[in-house]
Structures are given as C-alpha cells and as structure tokens.
C-alpha positions, 0 to 999 in steps of 0.5 A: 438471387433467382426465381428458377434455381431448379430449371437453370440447374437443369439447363446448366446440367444440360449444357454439361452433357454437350460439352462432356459428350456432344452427341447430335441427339444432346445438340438438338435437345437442348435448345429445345429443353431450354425453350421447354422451362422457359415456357414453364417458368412463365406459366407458372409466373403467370400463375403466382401473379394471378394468385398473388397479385401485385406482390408476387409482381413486385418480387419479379421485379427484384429477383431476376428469372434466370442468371443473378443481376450483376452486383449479386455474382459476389454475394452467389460467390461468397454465399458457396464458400465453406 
C-alpha cells in the first residue's frame, strides 16, 4: 500500500506524543523528525533505483511513499480487521 510503513509509523507515533502532551520541545522536533525521514526515504529510493533500475522505478510509480492512494483506504481498512 506504501513504501515507508516504518517512517509513517514513526511520524505518526510522533504526532501522537503532541496531541497526548504537547510540549514545546515535541512541537519543534516534529517538523524536524519528519524533514529527517522524508530525506532517508528518498536516499534510500535513490539508492534502490540505482541498484534496481527501472524495476524498482515502475513499483514508486505504483506504490505511493507515504499515505495509500485513495482507492486503497478500504483495502487498509479491511486488511486490519479481525
């Protein structure tokens, strides 16, 4: 569904903590957290496209990086029920 299941987690763990207890220090830091893995997704992007090639550039074409494409929230969804 996505690329970075791990560093939205993070992000959204992240989030989490400023709507739990918003401090200054998490208000600052989250901005910044999240410039930090949008950078490291896309090294690491660069870096599967240069061992890769095209076929890992086909697969970001259809997997989105960080939220599912709008058709695929029912499959998430449905693919988290019990």
């Amino acid at each position: 569904m996505i690329r970075h299941p791990q560093y939205l987690g993070i992000m959204l763990a992240v989030f989490g903590q400023i709507v739990h207890w918003p401090t200054l220090l998490t208000l600052i830091l989250f901005p910044v957290i999240v410039l930090v893995y949008v950078r490291l997704a896309r090294k690491e992007e660069r870096e599967m496209v240069g061992r890769f090639g095209t076929v890992y550039q086909d697969y970001m074409q259809q997997v989105p990086r960080f939220f599912p494409r709008q058709g695929n929230w029912g499959r998430l969804f449905d693919s988290l029920r019990l």
